[in-house]
Backbone as numpy.savetxt, mean C-alpha at the origin, in Angstrom:
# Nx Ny Nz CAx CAy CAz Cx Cy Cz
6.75 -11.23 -0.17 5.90 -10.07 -0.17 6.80 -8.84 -0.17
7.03 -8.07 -1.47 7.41 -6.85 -1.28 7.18 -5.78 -0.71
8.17 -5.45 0.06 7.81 -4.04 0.78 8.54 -2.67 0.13
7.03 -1.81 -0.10 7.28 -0.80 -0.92 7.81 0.38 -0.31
7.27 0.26 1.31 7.60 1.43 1.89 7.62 1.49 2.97
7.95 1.89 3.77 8.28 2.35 5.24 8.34 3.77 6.03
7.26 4.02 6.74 7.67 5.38 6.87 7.29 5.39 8.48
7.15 6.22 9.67 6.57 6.69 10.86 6.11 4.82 11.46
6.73 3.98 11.93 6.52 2.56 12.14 5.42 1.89 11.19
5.05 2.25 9.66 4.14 1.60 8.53 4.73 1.25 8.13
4.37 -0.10 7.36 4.95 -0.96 6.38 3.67 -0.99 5.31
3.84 -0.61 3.86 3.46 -0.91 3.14 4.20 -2.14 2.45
3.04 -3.22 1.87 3.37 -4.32 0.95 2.41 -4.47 0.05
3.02 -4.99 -1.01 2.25 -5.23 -2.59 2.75 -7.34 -2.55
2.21 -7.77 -2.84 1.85 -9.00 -2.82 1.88 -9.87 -4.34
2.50 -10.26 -4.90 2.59 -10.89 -6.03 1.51 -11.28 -7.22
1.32 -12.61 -6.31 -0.10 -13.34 -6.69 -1.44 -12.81 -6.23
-1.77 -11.64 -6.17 -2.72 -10.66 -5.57 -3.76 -10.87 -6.64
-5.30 -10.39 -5.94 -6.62 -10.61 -6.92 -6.77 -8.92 -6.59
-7.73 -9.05 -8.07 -7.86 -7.29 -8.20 -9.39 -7.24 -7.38
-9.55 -5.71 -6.83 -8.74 -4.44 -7.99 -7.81 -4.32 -6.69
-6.76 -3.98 -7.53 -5.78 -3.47 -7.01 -5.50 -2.67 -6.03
-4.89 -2.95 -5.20 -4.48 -2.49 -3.56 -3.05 -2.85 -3.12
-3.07 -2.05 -1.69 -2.25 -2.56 -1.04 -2.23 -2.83 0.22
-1.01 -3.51 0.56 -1.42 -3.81 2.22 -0.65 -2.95 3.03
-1.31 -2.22 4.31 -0.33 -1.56 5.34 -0.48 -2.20 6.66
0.67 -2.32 7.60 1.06 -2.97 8.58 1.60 -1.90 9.70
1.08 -1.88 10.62 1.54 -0.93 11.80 1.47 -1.93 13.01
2.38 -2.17 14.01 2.09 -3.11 15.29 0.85 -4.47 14.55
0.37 -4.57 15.87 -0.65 -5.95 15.29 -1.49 -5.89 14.36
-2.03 -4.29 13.77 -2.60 -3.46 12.82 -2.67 -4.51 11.24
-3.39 -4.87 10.47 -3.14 -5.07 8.75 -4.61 -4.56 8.48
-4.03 -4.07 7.10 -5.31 -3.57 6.34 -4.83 -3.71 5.24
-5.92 -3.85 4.00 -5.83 -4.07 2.35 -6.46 -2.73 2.18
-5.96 -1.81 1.32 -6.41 -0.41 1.16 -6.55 -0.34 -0.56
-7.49 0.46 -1.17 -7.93 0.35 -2.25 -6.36 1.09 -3.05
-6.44 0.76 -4.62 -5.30 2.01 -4.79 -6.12 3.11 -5.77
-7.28 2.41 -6.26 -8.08 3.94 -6.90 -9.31 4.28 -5.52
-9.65 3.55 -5.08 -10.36 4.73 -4.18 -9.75 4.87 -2.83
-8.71 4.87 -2.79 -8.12 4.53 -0.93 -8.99 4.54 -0.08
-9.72 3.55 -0.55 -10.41 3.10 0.95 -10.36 2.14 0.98
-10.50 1.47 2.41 -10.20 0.38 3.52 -10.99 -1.01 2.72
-10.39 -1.97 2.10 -10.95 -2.74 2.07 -10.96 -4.25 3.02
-10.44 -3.97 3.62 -10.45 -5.38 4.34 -9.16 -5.06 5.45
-9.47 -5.63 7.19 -8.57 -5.40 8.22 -9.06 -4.24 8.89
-8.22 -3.45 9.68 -8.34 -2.06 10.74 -6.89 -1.59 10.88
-7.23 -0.24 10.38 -5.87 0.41 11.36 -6.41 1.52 12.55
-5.67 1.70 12.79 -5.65 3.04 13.72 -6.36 4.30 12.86
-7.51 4.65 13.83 -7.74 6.26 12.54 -6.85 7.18 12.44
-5.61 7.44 12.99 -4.82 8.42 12.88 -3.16 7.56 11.91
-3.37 6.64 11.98 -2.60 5.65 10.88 -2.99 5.26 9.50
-4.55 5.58 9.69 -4.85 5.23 8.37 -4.82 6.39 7.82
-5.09 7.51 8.20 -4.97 9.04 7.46 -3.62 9.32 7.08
-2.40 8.62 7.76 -1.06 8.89 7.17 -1.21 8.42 5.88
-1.86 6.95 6.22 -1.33 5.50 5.10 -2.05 6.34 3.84
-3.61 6.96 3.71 -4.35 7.89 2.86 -3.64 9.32 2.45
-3.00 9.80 3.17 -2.31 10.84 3.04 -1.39 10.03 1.84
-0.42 9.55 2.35 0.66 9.03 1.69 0.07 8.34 0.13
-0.64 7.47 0.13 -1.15 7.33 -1.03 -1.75 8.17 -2.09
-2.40 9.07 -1.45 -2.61 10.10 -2.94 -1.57 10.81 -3.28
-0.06 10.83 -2.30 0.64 11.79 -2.93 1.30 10.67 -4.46
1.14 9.18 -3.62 1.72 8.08 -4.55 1.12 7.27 -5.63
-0.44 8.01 -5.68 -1.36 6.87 -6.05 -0.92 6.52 -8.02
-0.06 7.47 -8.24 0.22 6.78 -9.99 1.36 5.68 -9.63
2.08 5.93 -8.77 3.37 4.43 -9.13 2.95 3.49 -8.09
2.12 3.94 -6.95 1.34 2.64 -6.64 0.53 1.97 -7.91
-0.43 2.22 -8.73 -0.77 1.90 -9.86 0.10 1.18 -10.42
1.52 1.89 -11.16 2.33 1.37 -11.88 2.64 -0.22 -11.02
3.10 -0.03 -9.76 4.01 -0.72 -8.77 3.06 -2.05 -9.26
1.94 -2.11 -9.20 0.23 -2.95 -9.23 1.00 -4.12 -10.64
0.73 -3.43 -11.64 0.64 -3.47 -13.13 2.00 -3.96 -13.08
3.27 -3.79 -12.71 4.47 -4.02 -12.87 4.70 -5.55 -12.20
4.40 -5.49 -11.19 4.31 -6.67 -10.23 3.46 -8.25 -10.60
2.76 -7.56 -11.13 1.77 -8.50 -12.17 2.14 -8.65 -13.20
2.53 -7.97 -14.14 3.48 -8.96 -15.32 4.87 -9.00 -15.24
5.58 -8.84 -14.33 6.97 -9.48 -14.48 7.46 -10.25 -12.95
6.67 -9.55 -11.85 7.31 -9.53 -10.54 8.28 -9.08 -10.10
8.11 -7.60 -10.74 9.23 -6.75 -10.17 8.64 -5.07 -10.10
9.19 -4.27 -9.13 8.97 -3.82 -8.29 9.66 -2.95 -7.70
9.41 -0.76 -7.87 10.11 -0.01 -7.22 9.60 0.29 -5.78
10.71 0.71 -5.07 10.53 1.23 -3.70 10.06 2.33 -3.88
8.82 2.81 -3.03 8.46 4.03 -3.02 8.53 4.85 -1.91
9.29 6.32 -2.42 9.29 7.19 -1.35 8.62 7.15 0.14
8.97 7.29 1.51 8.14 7.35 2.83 7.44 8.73 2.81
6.55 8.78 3.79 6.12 10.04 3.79 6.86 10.57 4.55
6.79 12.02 3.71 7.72 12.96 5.07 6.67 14.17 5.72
């Protein structure tokens, strides 16, 4: 499971063999959630409401190479690191 990002104790991961539509997963302490990547919203799990507004924050600043990251990962299995939030 690739990890795309890391920022404020989050772990974002993108997942290989993944079913659409396309998302990703974020990880904080015992925390997982599957988060949309066109509508960032919560599809599946719980975070923290003040964790998930980072993880939302952070995604719209990323939401085209999360896309790409999606699409890339799926036909070759490969995969850039994306910026943390600052």
């Amino acid at each position: 499971m690739p990890e795309i990002s890391r920022f404020l104790g989050i772990v974002i991961y993108m997942y290989f063999n993944e079913h659409n539509p396309p998302h990703f997963h974020a990880e904080y302490n015992e925390y997982k959630a599957s988060i949309s990547i066109k509508t960032l919203g919560l599809m599946e799990g719980k975070l923290p409401s003040k964790v998930m507004s980072l993880v939302v924050e952070w995604a719209q600043e990323h939401q085209s190479e999360l896309l790409k990251n999606w699409e890339e990962i799926k036909k070759t299995g490969k995969y850039h690191k994306i910026q943390p939030l600052v």
